[in-house]
PyMOL Python script that loads the backbone (N, CA, C, O; Angstrom):
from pymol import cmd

cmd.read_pdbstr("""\
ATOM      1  N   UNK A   1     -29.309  20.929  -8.641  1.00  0.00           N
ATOM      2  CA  UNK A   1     -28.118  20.931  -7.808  1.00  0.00           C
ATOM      3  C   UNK A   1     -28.310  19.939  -6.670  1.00  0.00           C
ATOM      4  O   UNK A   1     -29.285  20.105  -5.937  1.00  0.00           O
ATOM      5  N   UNK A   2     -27.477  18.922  -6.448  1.00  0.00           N
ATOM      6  CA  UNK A   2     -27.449  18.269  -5.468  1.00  0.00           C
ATOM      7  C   UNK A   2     -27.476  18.691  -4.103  1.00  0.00           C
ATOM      8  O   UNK A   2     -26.533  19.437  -3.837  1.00  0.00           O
ATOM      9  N   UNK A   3     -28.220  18.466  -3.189  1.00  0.00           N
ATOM     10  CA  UNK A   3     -28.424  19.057  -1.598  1.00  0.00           C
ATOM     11  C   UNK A   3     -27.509  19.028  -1.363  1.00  0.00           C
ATOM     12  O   UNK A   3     -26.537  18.486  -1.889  1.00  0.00           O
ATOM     13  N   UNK A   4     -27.699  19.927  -0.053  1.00  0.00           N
ATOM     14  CA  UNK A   4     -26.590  20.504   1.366  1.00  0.00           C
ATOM     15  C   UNK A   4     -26.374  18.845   1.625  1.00  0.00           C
ATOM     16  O   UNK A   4     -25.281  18.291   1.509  1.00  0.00           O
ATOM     17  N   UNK A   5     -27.596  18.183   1.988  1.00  0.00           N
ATOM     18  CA  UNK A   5     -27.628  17.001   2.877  1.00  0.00           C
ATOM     19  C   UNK A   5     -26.655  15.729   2.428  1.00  0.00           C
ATOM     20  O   UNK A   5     -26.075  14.975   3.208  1.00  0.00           O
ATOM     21  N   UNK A   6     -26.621  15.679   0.946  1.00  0.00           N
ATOM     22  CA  UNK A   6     -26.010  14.261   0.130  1.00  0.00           C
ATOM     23  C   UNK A   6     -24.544  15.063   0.206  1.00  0.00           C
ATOM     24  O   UNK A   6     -23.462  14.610   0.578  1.00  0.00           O
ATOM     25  N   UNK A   7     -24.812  16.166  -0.186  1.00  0.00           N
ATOM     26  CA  UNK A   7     -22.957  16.627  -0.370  1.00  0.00           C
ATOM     27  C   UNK A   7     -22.179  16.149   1.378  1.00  0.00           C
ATOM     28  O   UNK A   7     -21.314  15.380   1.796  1.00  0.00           O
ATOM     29  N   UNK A   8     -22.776  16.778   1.723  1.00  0.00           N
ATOM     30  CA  UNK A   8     -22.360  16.400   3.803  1.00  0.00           C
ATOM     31  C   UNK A   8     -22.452  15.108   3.849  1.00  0.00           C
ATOM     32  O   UNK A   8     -22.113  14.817   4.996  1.00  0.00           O
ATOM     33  N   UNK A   9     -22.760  13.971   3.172  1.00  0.00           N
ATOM     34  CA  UNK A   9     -23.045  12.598   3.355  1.00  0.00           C
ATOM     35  C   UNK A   9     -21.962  12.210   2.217  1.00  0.00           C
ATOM     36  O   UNK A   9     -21.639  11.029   2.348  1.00  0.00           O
ATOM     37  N   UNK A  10     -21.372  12.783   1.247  1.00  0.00           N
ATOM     38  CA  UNK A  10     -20.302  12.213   0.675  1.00  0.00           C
ATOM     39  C   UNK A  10     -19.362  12.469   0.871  1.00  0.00           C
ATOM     40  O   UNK A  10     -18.391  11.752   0.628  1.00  0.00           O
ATOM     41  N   UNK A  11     -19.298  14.233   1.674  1.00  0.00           N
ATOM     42  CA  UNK A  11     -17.749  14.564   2.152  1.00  0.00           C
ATOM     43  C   UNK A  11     -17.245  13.963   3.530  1.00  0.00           C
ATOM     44  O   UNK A  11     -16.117  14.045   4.015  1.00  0.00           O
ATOM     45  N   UNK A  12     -18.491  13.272   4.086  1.00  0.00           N
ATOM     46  CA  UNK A  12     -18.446  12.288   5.123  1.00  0.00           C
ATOM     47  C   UNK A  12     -18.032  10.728   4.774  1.00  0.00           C
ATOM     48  O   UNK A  12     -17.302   9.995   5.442  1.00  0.00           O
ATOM     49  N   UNK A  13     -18.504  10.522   3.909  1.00  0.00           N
ATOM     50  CA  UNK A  13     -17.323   9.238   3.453  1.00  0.00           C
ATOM     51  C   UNK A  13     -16.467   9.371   2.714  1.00  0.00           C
ATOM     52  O   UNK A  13     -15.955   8.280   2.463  1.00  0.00           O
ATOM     53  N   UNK A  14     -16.003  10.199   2.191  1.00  0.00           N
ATOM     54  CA  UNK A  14     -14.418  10.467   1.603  1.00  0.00           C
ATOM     55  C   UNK A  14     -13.761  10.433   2.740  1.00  0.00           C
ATOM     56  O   UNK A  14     -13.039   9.498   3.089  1.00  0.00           O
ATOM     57  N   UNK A  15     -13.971  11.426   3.363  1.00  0.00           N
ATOM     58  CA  UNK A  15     -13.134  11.372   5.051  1.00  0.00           C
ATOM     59  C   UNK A  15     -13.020  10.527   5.846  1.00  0.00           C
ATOM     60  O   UNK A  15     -12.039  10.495   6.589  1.00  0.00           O
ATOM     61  N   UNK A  16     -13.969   9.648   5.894  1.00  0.00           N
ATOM     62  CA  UNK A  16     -14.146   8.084   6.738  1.00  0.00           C
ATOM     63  C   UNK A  16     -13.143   7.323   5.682  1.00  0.00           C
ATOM     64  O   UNK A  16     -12.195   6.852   6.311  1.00  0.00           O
ATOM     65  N   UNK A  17     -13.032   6.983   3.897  1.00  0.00           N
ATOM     66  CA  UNK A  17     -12.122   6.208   3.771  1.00  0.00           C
ATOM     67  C   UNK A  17     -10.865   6.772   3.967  1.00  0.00           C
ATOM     68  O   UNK A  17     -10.095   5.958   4.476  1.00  0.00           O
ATOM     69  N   UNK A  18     -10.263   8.100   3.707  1.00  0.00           N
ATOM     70  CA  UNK A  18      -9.151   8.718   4.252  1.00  0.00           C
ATOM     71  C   UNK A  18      -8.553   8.254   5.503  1.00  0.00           C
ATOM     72  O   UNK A  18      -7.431   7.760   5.618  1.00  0.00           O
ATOM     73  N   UNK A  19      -9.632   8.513   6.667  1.00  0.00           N
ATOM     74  CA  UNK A  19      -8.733   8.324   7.772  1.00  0.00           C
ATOM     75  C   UNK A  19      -8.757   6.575   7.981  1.00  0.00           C
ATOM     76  O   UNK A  19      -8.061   6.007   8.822  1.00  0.00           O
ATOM     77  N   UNK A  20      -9.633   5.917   7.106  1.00  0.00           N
ATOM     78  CA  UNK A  20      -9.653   4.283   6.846  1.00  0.00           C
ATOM     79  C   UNK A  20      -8.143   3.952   6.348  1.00  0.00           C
ATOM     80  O   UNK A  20      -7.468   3.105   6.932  1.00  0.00           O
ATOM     81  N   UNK A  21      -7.639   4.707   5.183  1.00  0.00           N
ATOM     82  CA  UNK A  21      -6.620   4.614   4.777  1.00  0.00           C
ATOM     83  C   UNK A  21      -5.238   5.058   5.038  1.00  0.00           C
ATOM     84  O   UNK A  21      -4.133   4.649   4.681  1.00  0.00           O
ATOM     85  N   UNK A  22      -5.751   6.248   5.944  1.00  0.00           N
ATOM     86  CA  UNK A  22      -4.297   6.597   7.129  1.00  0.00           C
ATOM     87  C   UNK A  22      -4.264   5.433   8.093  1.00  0.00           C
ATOM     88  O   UNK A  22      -3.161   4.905   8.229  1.00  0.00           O
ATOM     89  N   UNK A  23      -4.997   5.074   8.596  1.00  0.00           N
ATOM     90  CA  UNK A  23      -5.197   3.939   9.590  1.00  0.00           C
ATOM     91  C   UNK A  23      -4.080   3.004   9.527  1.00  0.00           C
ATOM     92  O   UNK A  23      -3.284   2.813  10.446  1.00  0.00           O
ATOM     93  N   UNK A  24      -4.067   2.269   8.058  1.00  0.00           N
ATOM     94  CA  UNK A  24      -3.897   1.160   7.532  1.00  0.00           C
ATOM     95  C   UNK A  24      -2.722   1.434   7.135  1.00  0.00           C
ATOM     96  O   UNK A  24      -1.888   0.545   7.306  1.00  0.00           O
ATOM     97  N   UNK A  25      -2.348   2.499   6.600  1.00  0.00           N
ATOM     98  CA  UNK A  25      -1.334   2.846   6.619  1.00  0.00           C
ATOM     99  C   UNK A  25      -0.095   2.752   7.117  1.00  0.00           C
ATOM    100  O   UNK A  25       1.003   2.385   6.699  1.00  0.00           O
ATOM    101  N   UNK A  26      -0.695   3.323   8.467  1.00  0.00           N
ATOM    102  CA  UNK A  26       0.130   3.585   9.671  1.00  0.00           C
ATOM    103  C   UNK A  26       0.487   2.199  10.898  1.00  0.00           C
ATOM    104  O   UNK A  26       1.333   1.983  11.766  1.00  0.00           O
ATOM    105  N   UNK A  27      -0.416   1.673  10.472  1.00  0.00           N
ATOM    106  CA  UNK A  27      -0.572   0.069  11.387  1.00  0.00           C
ATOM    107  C   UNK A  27       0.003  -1.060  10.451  1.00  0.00           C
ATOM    108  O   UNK A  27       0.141  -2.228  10.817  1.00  0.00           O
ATOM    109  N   UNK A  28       0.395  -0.469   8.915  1.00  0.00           N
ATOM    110  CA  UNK A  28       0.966  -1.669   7.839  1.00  0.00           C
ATOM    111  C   UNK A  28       2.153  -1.489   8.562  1.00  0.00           C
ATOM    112  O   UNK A  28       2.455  -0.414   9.081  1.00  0.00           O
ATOM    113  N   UNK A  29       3.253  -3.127   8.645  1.00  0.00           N
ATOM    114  CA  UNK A  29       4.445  -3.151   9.145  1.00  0.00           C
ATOM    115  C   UNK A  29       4.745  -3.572   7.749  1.00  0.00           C
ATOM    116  O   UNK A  29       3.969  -4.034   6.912  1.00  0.00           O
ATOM    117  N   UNK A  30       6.271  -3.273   7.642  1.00  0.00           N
ATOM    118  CA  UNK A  30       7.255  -3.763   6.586  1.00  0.00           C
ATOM    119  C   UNK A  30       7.210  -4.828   6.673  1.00  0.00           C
ATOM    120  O   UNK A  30       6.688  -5.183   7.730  1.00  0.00           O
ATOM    121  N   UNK A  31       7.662  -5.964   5.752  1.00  0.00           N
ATOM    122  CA  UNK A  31       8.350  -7.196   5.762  1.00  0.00           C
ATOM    123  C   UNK A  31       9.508  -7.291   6.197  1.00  0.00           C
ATOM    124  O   UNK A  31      10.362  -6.897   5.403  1.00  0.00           O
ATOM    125  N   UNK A  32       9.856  -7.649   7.117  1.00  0.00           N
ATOM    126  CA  UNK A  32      11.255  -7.932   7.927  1.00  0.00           C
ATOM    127  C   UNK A  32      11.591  -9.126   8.072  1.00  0.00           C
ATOM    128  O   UNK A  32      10.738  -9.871   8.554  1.00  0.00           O
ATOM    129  N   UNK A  33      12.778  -9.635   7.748  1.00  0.00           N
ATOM    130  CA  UNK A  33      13.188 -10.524   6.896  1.00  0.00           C
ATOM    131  C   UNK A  33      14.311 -10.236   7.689  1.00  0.00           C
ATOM    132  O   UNK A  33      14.539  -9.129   8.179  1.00  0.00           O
ATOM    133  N   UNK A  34      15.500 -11.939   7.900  1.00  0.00           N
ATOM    134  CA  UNK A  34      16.719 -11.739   8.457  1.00  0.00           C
ATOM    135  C   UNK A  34      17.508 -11.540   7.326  1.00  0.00           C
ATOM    136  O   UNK A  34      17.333 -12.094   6.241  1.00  0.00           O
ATOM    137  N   UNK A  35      18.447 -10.675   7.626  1.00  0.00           N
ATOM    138  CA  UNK A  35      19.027 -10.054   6.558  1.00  0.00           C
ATOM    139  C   UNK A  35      20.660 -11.332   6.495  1.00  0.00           C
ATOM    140  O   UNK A  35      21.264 -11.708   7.500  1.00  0.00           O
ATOM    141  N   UNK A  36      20.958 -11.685   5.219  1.00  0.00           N
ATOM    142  CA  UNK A  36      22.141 -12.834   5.262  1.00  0.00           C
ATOM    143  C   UNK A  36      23.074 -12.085   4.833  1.00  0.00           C
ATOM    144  O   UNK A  36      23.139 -10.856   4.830  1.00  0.00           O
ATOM    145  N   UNK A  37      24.110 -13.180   4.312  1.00  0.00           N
ATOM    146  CA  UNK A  37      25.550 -11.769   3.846  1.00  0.00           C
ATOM    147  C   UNK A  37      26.005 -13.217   2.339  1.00  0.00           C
ATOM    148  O   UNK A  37      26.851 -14.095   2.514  1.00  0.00           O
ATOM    149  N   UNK A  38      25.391 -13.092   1.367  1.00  0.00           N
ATOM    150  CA  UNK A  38      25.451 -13.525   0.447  1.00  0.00           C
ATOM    151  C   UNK A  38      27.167 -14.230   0.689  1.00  0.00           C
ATOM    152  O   UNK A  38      27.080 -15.416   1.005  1.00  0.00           O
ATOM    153  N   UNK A  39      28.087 -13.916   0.634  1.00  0.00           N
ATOM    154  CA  UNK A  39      29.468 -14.507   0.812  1.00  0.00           C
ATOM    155  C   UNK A  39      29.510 -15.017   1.975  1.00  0.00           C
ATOM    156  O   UNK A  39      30.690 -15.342   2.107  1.00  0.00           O
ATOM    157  N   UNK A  40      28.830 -15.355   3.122  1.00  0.00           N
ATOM    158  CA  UNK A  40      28.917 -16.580   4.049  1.00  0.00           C
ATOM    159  C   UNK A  40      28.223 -17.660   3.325  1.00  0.00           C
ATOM    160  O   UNK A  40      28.444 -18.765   3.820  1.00  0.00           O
ATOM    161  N   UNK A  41      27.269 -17.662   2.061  1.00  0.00           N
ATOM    162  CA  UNK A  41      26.714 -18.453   1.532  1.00  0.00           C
ATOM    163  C   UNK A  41      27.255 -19.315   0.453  1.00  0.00           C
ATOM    164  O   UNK A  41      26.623 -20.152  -0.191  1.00  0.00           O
ATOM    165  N   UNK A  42      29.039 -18.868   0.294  1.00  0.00           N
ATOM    166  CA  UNK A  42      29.924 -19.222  -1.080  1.00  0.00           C
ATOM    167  C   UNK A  42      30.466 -20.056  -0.262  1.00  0.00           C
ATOM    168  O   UNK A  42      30.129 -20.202   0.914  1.00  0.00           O
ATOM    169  N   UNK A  43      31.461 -20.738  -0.919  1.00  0.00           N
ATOM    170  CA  UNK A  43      32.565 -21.310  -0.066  1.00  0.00           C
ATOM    171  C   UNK A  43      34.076 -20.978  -1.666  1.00  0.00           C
ATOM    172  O   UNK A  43      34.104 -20.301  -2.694  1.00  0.00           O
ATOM    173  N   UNK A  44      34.787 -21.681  -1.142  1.00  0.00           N
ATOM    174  CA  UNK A  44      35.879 -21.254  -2.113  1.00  0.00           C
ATOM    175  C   UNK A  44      36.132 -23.008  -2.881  1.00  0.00           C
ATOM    176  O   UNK A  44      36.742 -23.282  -3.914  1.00  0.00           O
ATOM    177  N   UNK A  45      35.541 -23.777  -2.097  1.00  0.00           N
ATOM    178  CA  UNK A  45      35.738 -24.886  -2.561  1.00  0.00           C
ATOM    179  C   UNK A  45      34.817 -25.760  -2.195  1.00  0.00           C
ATOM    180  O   UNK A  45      34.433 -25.729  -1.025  1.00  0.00           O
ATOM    181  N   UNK A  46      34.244 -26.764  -3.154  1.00  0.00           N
ATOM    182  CA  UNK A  46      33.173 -27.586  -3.034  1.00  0.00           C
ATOM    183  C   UNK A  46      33.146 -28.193  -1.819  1.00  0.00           C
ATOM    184  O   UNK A  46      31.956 -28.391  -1.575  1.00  0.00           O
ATOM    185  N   UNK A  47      33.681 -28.514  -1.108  1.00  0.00           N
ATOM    186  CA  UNK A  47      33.798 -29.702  -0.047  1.00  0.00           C
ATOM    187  C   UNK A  47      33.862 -28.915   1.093  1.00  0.00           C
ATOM    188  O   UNK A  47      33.896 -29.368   2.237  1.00  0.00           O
ATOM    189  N   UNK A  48      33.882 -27.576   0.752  1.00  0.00           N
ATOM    190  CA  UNK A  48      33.809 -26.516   2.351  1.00  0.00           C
ATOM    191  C   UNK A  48      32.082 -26.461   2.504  1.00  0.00           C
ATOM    192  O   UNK A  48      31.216 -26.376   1.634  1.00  0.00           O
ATOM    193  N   UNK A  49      31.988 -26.542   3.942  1.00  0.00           N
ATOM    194  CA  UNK A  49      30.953 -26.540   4.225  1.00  0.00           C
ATOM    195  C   UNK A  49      30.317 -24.597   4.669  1.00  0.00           C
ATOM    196  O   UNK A  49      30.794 -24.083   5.680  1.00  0.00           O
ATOM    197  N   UNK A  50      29.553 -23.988   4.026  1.00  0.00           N
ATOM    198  CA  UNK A  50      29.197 -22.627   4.091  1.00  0.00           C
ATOM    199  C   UNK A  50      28.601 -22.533   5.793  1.00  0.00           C
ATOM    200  O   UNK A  50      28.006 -23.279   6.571  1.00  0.00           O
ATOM    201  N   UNK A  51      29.228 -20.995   5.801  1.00  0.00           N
ATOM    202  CA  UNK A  51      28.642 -20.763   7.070  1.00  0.00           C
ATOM    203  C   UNK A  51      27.319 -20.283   7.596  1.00  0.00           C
ATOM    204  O   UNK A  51      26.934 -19.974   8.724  1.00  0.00           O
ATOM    205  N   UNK A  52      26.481 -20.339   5.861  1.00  0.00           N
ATOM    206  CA  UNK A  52      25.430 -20.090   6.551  1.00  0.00           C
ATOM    207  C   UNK A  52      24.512 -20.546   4.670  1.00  0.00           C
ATOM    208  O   UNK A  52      25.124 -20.811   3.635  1.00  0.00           O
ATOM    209  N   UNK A  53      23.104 -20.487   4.836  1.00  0.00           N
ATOM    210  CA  UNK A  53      22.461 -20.950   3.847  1.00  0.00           C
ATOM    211  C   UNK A  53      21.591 -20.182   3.377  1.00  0.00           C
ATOM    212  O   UNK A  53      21.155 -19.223   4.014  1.00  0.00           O
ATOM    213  N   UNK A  54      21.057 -20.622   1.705  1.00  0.00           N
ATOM    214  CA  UNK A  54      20.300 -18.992   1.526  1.00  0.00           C
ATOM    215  C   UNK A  54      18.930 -19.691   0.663  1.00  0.00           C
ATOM    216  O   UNK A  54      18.991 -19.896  -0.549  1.00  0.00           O
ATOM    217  N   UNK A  55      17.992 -19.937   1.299  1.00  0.00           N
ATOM    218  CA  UNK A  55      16.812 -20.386   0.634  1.00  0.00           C
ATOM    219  C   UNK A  55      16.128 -19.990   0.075  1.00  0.00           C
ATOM    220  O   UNK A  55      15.471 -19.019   0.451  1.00  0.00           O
ATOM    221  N   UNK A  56      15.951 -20.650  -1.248  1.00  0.00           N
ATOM    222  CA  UNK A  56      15.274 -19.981  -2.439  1.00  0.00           C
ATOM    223  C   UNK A  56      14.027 -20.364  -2.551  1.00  0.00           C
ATOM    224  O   UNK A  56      13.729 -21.179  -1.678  1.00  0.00           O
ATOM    225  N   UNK A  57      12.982 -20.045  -3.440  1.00  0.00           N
ATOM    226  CA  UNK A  57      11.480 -20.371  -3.274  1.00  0.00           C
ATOM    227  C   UNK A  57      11.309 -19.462  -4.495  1.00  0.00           C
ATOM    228  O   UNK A  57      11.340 -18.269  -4.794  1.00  0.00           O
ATOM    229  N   UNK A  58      11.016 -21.258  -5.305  1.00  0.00           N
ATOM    230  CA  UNK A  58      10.665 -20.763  -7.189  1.00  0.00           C
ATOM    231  C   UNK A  58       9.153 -21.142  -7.109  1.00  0.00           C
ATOM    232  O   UNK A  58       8.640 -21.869  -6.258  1.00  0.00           O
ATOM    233  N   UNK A  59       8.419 -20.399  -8.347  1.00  0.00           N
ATOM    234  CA  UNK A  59       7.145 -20.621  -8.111  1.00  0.00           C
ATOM    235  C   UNK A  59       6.788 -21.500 -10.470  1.00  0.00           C
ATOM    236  O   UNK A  59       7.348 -21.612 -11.560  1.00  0.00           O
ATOM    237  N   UNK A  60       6.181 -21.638 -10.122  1.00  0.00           N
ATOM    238  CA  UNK A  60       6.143 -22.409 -11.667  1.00  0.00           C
ATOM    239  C   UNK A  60       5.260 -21.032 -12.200  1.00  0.00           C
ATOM    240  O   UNK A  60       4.450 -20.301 -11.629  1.00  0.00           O
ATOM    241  N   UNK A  61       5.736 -21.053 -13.353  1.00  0.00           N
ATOM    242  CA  UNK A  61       5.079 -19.804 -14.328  1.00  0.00           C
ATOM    243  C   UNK A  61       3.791 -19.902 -14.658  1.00  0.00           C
ATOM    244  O   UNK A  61       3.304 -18.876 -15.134  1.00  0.00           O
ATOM    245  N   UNK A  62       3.135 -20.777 -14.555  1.00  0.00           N
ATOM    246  CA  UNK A  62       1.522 -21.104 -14.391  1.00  0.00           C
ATOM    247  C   UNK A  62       0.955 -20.231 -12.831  1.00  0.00           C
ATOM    248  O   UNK A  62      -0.205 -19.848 -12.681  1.00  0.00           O
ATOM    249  N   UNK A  63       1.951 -20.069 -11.898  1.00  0.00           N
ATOM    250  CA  UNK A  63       1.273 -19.501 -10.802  1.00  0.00           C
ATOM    251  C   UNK A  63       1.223 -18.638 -10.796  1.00  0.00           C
ATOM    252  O   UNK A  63       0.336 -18.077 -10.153  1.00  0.00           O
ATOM    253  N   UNK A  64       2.518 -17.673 -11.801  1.00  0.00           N
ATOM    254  CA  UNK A  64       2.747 -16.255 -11.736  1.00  0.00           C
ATOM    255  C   UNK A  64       1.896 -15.658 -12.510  1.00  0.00           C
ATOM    256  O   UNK A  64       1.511 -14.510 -12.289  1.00  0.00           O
ATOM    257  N   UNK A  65       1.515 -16.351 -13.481  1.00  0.00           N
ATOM    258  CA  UNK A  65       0.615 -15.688 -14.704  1.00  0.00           C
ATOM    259  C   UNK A  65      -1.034 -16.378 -13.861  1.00  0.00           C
ATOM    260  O   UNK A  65      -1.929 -15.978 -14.606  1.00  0.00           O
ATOM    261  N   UNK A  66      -1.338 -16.757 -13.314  1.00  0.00           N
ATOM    262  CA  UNK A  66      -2.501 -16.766 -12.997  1.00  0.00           C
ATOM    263  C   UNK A  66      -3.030 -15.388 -12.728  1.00  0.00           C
ATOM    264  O   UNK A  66      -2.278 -14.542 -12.244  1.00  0.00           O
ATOM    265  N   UNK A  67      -4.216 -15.127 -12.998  1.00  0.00           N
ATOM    266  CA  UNK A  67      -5.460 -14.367 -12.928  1.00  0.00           C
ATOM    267  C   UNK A  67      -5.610 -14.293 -11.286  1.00  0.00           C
ATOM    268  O   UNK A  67      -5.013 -15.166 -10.657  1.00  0.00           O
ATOM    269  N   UNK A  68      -6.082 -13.680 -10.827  1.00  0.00           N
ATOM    270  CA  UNK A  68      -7.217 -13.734  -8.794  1.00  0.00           C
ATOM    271  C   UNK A  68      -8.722 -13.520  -9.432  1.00  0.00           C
ATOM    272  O   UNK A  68      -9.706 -13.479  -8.694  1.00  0.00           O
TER     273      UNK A  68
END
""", "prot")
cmd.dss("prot")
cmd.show_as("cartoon", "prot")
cmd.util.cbc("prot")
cmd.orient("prot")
């Protein structure tokens, strides 16, 4: 049977990554992002200039399928 001593030394780092992981948790912020209104981004006719713009960001399918 495994000791008093190792069990108290593993229920001591379960609890250290727990409150590691409440931590991180709690200190992660959302991504906040300005929010647009997709139809200021239309116009009704080519030559109207939109009242506002909506930038896109494509990535090539070699980047998405890459491995880390």
């Amino acid at each position: 049977m495994i000791s008093p001593r190792l069990t108290n030394l593993l229920l001591g780092l379960i609890a250290l990554a727990s409150l590691a992981h409440l931590a991180f948790a709690l200190l992660d912020r959302p991504v906040m992002a300005e929010t647009f209104r997709l139809d200021s981004c239309i116009t009704e006719k080519p030559n109207q200039k939109p009242l506002a713009y909506l930038h896109v960001v494509t990535h090539s399918q070699k980047s998405v399928d890459a491995t880390p």
